[in-house]
ZAMARGU-4260 file (C-alpha; in steps of 0.2 Angstrom, whole numbers, plus 5000, padded with zeros to 4 digits):
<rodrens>
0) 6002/4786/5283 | 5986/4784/5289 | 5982/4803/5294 | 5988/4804/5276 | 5976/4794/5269
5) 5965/4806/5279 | 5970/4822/5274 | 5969/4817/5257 | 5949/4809/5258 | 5945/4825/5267
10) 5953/4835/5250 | 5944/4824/5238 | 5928/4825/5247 | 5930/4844/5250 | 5936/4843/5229
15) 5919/4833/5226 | 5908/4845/5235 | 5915/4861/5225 | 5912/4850/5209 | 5893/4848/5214
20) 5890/4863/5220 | 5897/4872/5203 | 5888/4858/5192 | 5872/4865/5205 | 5875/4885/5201
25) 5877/4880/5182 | 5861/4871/5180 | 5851/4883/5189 | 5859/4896/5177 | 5856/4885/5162
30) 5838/4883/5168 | 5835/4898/5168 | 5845/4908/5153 | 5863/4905/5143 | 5868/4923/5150
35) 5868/4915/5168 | 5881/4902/5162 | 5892/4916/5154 | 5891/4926/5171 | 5892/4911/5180
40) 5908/4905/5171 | 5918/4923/5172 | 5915/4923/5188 | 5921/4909/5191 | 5937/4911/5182
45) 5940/4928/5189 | 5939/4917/5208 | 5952/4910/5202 | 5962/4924/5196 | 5960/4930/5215
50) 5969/4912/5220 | 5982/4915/5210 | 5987/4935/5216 | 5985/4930/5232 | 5999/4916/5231
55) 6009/4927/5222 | 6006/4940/5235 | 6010/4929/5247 | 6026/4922/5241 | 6033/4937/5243
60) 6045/4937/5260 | 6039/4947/5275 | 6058/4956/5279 | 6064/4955/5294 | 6057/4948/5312
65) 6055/4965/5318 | 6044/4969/5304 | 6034/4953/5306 | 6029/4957/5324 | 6020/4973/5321
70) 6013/4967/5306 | 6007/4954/5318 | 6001/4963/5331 | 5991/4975/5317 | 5982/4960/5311
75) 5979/4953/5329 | 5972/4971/5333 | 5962/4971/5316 | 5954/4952/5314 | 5948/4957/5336
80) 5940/4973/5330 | 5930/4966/5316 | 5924/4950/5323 | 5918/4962/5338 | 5911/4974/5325
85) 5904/4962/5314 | 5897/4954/5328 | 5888/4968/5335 | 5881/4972/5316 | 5874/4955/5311
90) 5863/4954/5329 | 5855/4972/5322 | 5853/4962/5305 | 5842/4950/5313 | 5835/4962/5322
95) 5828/4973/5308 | 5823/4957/5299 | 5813/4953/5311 | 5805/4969/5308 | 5804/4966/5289
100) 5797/4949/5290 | 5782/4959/5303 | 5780/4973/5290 | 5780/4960/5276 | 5767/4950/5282
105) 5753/4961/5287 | 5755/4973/5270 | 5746/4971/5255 | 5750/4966/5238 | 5748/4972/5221
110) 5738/4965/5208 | 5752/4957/5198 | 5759/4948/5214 | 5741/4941/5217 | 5737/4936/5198
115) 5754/4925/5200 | 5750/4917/5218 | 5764/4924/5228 | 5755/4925/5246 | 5762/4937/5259
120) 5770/4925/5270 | 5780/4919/5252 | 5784/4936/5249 | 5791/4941/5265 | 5801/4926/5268
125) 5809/4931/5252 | 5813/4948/5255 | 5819/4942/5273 | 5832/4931/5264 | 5837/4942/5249
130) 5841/4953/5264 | 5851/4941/5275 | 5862/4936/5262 | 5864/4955/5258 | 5870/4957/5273
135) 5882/4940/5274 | 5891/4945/5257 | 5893/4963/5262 | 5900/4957/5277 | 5910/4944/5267
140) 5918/4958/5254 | 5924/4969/5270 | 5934/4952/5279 | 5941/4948/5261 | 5947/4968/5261
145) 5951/4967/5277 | 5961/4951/5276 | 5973/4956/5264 | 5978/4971/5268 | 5984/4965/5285
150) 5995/4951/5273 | 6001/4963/5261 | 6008/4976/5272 | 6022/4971/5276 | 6027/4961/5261
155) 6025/4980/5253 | 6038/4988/5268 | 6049/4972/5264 | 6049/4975/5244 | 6052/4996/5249
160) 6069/4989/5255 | 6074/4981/5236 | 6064/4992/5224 | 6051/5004/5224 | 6042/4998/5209
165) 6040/4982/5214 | 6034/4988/5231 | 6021/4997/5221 | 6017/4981/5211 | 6016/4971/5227
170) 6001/4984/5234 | 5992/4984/5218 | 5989/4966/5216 | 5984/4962/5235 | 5970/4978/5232
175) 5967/4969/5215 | 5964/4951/5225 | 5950/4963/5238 | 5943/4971/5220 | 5942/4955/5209
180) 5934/4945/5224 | 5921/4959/5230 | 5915/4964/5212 | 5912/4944/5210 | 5904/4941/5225
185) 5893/4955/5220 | 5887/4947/5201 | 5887/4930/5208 | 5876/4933/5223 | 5863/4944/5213
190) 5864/4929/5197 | 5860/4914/5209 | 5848/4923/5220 | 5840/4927/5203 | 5842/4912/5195
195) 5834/4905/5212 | 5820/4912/5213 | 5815/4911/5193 | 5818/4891/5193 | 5808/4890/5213
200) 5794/4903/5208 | 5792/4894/5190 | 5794/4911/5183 | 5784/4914/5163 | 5776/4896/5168
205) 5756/4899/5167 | 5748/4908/5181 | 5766/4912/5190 | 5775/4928/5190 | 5784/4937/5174
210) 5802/4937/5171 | 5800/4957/5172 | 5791/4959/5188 | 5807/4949/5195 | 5820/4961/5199
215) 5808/4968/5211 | 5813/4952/5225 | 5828/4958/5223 | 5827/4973/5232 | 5831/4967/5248
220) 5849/4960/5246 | 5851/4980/5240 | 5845/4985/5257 | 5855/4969/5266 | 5871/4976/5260
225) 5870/4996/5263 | 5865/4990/5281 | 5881/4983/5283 | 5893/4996/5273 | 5882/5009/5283
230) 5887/5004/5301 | 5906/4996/5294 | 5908/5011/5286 | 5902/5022/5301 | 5912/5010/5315
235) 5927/5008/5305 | 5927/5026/5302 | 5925/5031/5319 | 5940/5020/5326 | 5953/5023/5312
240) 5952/5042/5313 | 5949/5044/5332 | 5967/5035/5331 | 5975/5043/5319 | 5969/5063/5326
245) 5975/5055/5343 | 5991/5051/5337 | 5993/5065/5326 | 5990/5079/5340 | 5999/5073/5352
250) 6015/5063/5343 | 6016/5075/5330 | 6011/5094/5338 | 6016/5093/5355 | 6029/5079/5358
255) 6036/5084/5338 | 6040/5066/5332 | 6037/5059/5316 | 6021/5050/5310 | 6021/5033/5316
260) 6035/5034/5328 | 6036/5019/5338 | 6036/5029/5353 | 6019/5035/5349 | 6008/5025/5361
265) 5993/5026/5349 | 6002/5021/5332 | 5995/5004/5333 | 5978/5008/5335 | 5980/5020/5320
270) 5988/5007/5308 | 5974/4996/5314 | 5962/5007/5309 | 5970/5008/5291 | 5962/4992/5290
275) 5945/4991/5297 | 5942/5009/5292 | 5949/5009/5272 | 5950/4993/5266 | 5934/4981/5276
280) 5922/4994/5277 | 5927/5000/5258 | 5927/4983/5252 | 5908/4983/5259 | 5904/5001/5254
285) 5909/4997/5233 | 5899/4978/5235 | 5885/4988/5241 | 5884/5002/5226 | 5890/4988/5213
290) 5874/4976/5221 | 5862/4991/5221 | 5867/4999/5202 | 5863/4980/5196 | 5848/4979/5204
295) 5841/4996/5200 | 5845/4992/5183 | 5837/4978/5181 | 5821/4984/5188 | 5820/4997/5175
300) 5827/4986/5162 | 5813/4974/5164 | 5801/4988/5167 | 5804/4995/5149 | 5804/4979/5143
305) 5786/4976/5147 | 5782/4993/5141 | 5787/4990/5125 | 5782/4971/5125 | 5798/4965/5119
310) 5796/4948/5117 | 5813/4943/5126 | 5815/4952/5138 | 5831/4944/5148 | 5842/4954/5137
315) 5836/4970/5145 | 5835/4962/5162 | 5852/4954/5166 | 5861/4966/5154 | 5871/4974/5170
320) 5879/4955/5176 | 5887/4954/5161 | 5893/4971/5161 | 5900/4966/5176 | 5906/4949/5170
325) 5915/4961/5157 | 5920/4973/5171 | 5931/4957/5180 | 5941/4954/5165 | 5945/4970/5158
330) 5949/4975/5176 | 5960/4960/5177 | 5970/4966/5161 | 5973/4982/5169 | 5980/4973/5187
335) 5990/4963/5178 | 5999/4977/5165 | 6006/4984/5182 | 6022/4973/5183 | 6037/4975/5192
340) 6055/4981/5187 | 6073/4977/5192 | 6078/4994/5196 | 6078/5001/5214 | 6077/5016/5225
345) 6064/5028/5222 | 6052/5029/5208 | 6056/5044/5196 | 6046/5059/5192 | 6045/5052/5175
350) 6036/5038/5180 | 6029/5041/5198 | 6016/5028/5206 | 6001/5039/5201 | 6004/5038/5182
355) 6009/5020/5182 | 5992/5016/5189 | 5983/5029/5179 | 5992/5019/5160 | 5983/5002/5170
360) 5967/5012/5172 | 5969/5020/5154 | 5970/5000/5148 | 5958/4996/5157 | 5946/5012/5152
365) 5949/5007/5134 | 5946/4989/5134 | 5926/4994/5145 | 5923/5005/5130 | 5926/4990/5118
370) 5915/4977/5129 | 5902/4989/5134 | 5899/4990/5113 | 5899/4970/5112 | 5886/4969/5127
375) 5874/4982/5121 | 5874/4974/5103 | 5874/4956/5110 | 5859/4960/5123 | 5851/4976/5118
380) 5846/4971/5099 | 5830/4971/5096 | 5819/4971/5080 | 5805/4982/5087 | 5821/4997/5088
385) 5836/4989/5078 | 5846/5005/5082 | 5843/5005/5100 | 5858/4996/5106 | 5870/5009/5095
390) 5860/5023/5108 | 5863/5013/5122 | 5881/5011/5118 | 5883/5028/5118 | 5874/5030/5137
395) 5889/5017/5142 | 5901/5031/5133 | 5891/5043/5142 | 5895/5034/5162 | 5914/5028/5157
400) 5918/5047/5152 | 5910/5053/5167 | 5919/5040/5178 | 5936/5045/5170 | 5931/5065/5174
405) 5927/5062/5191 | 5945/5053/5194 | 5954/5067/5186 | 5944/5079/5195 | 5948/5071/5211
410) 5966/5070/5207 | 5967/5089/5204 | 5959/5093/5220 | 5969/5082/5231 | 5985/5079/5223
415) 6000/5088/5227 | 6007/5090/5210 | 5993/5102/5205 | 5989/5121/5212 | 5975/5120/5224
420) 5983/5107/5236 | 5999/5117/5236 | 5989/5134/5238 | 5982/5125/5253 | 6001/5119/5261
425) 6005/5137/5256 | 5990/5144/5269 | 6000/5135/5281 | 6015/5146/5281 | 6003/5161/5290
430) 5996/5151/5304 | 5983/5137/5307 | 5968/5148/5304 | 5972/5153/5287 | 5975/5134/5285
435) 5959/5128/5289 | 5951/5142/5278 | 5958/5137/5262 | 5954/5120/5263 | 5935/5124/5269
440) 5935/5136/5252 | 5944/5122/5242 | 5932/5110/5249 | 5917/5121/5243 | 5925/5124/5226
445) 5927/5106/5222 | 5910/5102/5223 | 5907/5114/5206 | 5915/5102/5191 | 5906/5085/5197
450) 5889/5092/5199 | 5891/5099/5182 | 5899/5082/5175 | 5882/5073/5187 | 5871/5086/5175
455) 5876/5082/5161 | 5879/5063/5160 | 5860/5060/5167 | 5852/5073/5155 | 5864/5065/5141
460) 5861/5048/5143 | 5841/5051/5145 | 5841/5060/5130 | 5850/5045/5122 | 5837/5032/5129
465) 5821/5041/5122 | 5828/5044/5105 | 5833/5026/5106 | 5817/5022/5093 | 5808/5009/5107
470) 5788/5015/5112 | 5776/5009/5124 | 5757/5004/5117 | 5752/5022/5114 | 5769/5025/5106
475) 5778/5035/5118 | 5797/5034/5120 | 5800/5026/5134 | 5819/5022/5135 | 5825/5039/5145
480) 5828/5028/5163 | 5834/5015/5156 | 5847/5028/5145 | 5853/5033/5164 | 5854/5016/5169
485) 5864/5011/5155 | 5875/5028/5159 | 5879/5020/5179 | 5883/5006/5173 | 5894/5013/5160
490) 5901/5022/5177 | 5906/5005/5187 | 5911/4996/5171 | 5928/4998/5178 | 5925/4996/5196
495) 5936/4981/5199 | 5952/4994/5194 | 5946/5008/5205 | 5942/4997/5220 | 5959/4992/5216
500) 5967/5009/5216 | 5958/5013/5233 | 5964/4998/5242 | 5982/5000/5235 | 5980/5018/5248
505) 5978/5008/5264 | 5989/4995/5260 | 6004/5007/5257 | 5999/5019/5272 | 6003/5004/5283
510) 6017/4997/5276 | 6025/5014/5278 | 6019/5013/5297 | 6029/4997/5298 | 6045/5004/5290
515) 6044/5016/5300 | 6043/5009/5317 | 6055/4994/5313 | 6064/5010/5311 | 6071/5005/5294
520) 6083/5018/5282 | 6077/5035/5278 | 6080/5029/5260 | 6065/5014/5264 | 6054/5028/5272
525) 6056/5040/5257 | 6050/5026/5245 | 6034/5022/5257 | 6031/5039/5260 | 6030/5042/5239
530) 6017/5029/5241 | 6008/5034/5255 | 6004/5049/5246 | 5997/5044/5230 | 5987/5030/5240
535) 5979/5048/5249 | 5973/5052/5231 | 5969/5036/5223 | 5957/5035/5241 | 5949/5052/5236
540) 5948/5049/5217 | 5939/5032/5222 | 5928/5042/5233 | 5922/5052/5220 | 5918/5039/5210
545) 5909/5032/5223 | 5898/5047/5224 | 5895/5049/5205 | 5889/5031/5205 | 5878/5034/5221
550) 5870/5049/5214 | 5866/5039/5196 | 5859/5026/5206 | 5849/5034/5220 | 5840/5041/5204
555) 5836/5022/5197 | 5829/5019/5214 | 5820/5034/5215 | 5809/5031/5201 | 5810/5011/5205
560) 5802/5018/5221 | 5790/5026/5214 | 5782/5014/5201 | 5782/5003/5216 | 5770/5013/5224
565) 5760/5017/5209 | 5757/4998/5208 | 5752/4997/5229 | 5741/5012/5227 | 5734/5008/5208
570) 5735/5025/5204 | 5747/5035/5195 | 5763/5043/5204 | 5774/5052/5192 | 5778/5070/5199
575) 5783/5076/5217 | 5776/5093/5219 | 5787/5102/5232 | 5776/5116/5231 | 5760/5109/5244
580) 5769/5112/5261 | 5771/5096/5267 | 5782/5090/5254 | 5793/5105/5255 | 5795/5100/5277
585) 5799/5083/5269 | 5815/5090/5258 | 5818/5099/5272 | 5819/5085/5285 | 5829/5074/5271
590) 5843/5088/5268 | 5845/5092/5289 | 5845/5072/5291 | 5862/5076/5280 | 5870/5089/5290
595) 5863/5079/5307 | 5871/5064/5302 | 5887/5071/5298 | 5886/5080/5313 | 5885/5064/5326
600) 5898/5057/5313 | 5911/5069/5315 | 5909/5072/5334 | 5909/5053/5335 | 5927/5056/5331
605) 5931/5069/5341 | 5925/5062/5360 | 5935/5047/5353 | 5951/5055/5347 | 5949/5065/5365
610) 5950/5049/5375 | 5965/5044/5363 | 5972/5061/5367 | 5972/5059/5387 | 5978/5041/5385
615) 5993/5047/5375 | 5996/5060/5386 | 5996/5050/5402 | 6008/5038/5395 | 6021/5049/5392
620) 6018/5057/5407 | 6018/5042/5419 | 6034/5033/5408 | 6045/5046/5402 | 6059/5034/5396
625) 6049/5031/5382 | 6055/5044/5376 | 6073/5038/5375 | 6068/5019/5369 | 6069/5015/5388
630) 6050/5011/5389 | 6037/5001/5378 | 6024/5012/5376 | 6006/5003/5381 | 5998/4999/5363
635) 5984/4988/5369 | 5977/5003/5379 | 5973/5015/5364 | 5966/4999/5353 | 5955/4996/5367
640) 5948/5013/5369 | 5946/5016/5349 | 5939/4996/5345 | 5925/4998/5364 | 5922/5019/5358
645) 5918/5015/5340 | 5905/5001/5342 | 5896/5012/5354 | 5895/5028/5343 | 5891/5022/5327
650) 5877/5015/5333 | 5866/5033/5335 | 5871/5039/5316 | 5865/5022/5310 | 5849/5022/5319
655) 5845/5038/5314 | 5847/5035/5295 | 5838/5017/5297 | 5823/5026/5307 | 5821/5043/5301
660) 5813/5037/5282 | 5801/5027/5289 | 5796/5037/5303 | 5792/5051/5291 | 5783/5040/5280
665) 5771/5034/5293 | 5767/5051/5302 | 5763/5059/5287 | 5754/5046/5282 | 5742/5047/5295
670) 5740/5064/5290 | 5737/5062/5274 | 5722/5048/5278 | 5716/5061/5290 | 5714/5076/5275
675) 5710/5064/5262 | 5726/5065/5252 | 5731/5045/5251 | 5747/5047/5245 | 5754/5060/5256
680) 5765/5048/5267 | 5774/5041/5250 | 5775/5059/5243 | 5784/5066/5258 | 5795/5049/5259
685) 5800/5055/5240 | 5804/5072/5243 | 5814/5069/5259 | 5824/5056/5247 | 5826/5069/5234
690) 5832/5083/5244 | 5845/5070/5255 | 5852/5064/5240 | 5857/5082/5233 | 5862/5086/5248
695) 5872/5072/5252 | 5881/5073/5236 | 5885/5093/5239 | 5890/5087/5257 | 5900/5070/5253
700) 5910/5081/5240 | 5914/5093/5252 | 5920/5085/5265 | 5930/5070/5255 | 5940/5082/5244
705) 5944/5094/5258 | 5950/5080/5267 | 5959/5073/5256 | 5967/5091/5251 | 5972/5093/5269
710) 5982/5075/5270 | 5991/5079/5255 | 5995/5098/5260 | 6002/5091/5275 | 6013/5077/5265
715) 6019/5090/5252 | 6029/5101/5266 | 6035/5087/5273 | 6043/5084/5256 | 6054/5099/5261
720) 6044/5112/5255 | 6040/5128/5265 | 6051/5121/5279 | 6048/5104/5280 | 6045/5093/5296
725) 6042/5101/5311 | 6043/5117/5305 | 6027/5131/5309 | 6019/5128/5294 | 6020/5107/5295
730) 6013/5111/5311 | 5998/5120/5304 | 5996/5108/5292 | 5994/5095/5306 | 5980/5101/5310
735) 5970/5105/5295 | 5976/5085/5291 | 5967/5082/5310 | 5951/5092/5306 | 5949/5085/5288
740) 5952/5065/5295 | 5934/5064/5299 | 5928/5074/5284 | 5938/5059/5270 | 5937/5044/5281
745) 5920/5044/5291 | 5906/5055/5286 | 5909/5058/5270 | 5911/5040/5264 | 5896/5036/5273
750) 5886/5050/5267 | 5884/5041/5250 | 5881/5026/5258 | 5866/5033/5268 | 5860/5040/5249
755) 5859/5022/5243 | 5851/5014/5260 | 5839/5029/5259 | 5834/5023/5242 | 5832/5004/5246
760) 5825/5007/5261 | 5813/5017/5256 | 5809/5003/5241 | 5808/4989/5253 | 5796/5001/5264
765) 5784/5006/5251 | 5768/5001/5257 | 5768/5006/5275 | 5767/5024/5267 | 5751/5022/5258
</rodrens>
């Protein structure tokens, strides 16, 4: 009774703290604007929106015991790595702090900081802060990712066995859970870091800083959260495919069993690395492009703002959290119009997992376009322009049709239902060369329709914001940016959903792992295996969509960065002339950093999947009764050598994106001191960003699509077609799957993470180039 008592105290206590520390964020919020509390309140009602699908998740009855311990022993695997991994991270986060709070203290500062008493020491403390707790919620988004995937898994294999729609339902609502918590923790952590500062910095009081020079101390959460989704991206990446090439080359090539055959001693590590690789290190990777998009946007929105001295300018400023707020609810909508049926067996072609998801991301589409109006015309109004908003509007309309192109354009590349996947599985019938051909060309050839859509929204959506009617002083328009940053943000209005379409991949690639080795009927396998399959292209369509978004932001941060330098230097910096010779070396050094880094990347991988390779070897070697079920194979060995190989090879392509930017920056701007060009260093910096961030579109493309192309190649003979499992042409499609694993699931997703911690880098950095 008395521990009762106890438990019960420590509940209401915990109940009274939660009730503080909301009545705490709300009056900050209030203090500082009525939008907060909306965003504020959303938020908080999408948090508990996550409660509820993750009861009802778990609720859902894990199958039988032998289904329960691998699922087990893939969770232990996966909650050691991260804990290791995330370890090894956060100690290079202090590190490079450290190195902020140095650079911070002995730079200048620009006339506007001075005029509103903000010391160095104030300064860099802040942007040490914004940075840490960057770093901790990137962190946080890729644990909650991570978290339920390894609890969902094997409630999807157990629902496989009943009914593959609700299997299906089952997968979608625990990615939804990851999604709806990650897009929150994104729009609260940016509003109470905002909200913050304006109430501790008595911002628009007399003699302290504007509301519009505000976004600015912002910056370093941007770059506290690429950090992480850089090396989690680039760790998680590393171990997943090192396992799964492993696995592959010698389960499925030379000893000629199926994918994730329990005899396979690295199947473990590879379901593993499902986890680690595709659902913590995405969940970081879309918190870090959601938190840099808001940020850009509300740089630029309060830039305009002051431009066109519109007397309030918070509208303009915190227009992309309650974008955001909007994006959580419609996204919600779309999770939920997913729902289960009573029928069984495998889903029909009529209504096959893809197009069940793609009706939730058509509701979900639909209802963005209907809040993105009621936003603009909410925040946007102004009497100076009273048609801007309606232009505005349109840039939204702009971002969500590009968003919705770059999904089907994804799909078409990578989806086996359409010709250029099936022309690659059909390469595969004349040998392994001709394989790896096609999907190289394909790969190339994909790259064409999304630089065209790219083109067109940013040229679009500019052109909206300058005929938007709102002029600076001297009457020129002045909206074009912010037109482009209304357009990303149109983009990741329905994040939430495609976060939730990529983590439903992962989720259903292990739950087939599990049917496979509890070695359930060929009937549960088939429905896993249909699954498995559209999670390969809802993983490459979210991809996509991740680059689009990081090529509309890293625009917004590029000329964030440079009005930042124009206000250290106070002179004007509007052009990059790649004509003088230095800043041509300086596109040239951006665009090989691409290829150089893809390169460790990749051969990260491949000493890794080599070492896998020999292990799996040995074992069947040394204990040839596993073979015949008469031997456990050694699982722990292969986790071992992935989880120890991984932290230690992601740490030179980290090193080299973090370093490389700001050892450019200084050399050349020695030089430039030397030949009396001042702004040499931050020139060179800008034309090394530029030229990486085309590049590391072009490449990014390339490599995801192929790779995603590959993997679904492979799964379209093993359908039956061209001669099915372990036939010559499966076997040649094994290998273009193995050579396109590091292409989709480690460089090229952390390609467009290096685009986005190029940008905010090189913003935090900004005056050690001058």
């Amino acid at each position: 009774m008395e521990g009762r008592i106890k438990k019960d105290q420590g509940l209401f206590q915990q109940y009274e703290a939660n009730h503080l520390y909301r009545c705490g964020v709300l009056y900050v919020g209030a203090s500082t604007s009525p939008i907060l509390v909306f965003v504020f309140c959303i938020c908080t009602l999408s948090l508990f929106f996550s409660v509820y699908l993750t009861k009802w998740v778990l609720a859902k009855d894990e199958g039988p015991p032998e289904m329960s311990e691998i699922s087990d022993a893939i969770r232990d695997g996966a909650e050691g790595f991260f804990r290791t991994q995330y370890g090894t991270i956060s100690k290079m986060a202090f590190i490079l702090a450290f190195v902020i709070l140095g650079i911070y203290i002995f730079r200048t500062t620009t006339p506007q900081q001075e005029a509103s008493g903000l010391g160095r020491a104030t300064l860099a403390y802040i942007t040490v802060a914004s940075f840490l707790l960057g770093a901790l919620c990137s962190g946080i988004a890729g644990f909650v990712g991570m978290w339920v995937s390894v609890r969902a898994n094997v409630r999807v294999s157990s629902a496989a066995r009943r009914s593959a729609r609700e299997s299906l339902q089952i997968a979608v609502r625990a990615g939804g859970f990851s999604a709806i918590v990650v897009v929150c923790m994104a729009v609260f952590g940016v509003a109470i870091l905002y909200s913050t500062f304006y109430v501790w910095l008595g911002v628009d009081s007399p003699g302290s800083m504007k509301v519009t020079d505000l976004p600015l101390l912002l910056v370093g959460y941007g770059f506290g959260a690429s950090f992480v989704a850089l090396f989690a991206q680039l760790g998680g990446g590393i171990y997943t495919k090192a396992a799964d090439v492993g696995a592959d080359l010698v389960g499925k090539v030379e000893q000629g069993i199926p994918e994730d055959d329990p005899r396979n001693p690295a199947v473990i590590a590879d379901l593993v690395g499902d986890n680690v690789g595709d659902c913590a290190a995405r969940g970081a990777d879309l918190f870090e492009s959601i938190a840099a998009e808001i940020i850009s946007a509300m740089i630029l929105g309060g830039t305009m703002a002051q431009r066109c001295k519109i007397e309030d300018p918070s509208g303009f400023i915190l227009f992309p959290l309650v974008v955001h707020s909007f994006d959580l609810v419609v996204s919600s909508v779309g999770i939920l119009s997913i729902r289960g049926t009573r029928d069984s067996g495998l889903i029909s072609p009529i209504e096959d997992p893809m197009a069940i998801m793609q009706k939730g991301y058509s509701v979900t589409i639909m209802l963005a376009v209907l809040t993105f109006g009621v936003s603009t015309r909410w925040l946007l109004y102004t009497e100076q322009a009273p048609s801007a908003w309606l232009n505005f509007a349109l840039c939204g309309l702009v971002g969500i049709i590009t968003a919705y192109a770059f999904v089907w354009i994804s799909k078409y590349y990578t989806d086996y239902k359409h010709e250029p996947v099936r022309l690659l599985a059909l390469s595969s019938s004349t040998g392994h060369g001709t394989n790896i051909i096609a999907g190289v060309s394909l790969g190339m050839e994909s790259t064409a329709l999304p630089v065209l859509v790219i083109s067109v929204a940013i040229i679009s959506s500019y052109w909206l914001g300058q005929t938007s009617g709102l002029v600076d002083e001297s009457g020129n328009p002045t909206g074009g940016l912010f037109g482009t940053a209304v357009a990303t943000m149109g983009m990741l209005s329905t994040a939430g959903y495609v976060l939730t379409m990529d983590m439903f991949g992962p989720i259903a690639d292990n739950a087939g792992g599990i049917v496979e080795m509890s070695q359930q009927h060929e009937s549960v396998r088939e429905i896993t295996d249909v699954l498995d399959a559209v999670g390969n292209t809802t993983k490459a369509t979210t991809k996509g969509f991740a680059i689009g978004s990081a090529a509309l932001a890293s625009f917004l941060l590029f000329s964030a960065y440079m009005d930042e330098v124009a206000s250290f230097a106070q002179m004007p910096f509007k052009e990059v002339d790649i004509a003088v010779p230095e800043i041509f070396v300086g596109g040239l050094l951006g665009s090989m950093l691409i290829f150089l880094f893809s390169a460790w990347a990749c051969s990260a991988v491949g000493k890794t999947a080599q070492e896998v390779v020999n292990e799996v070897r040995r074992q069947f070697i040394e204990r040839p009764g596993i073979m015949d079920y008469k031997e456990k194979p050694d699982y722990g060995r292969c986790v071992a050598i992935v989880a120890s190989a991984s932290l230690r090879e992601m740490i030179k392509p980290g090193a080299l994106a973090i370093i490389s930017p700001m050892a450019v920056g200084v050399v050349f701007r020695i030089l430039g001191h030397s030949t009396g060009q001042p702004l040499l260093g931050a020139k060179v910096v800008a034309s090394m960003l530029m030229f990486a961030t085309v590049a590391g579109i072009l490449m990014a493309l390339f490599l995801n699509t192929a790779g995603g192309a590959w993997d679904n190649a492979k799964k379209y003979i093993e359908t039956g077609a061209l001669g099915g499992k372990g036939s010559e042409s499966h076997k040649a499609a094994v290998t273009g799957d193995t050579v396109g694993d590091p292409f989709k699931d480690t460089a090229g997703p952390s390609l467009h993470v290096l685009i986005k911690m190029l940008a905010t880098i090189t913003l935090v950095m900004a005056p050690i180039f001058l």
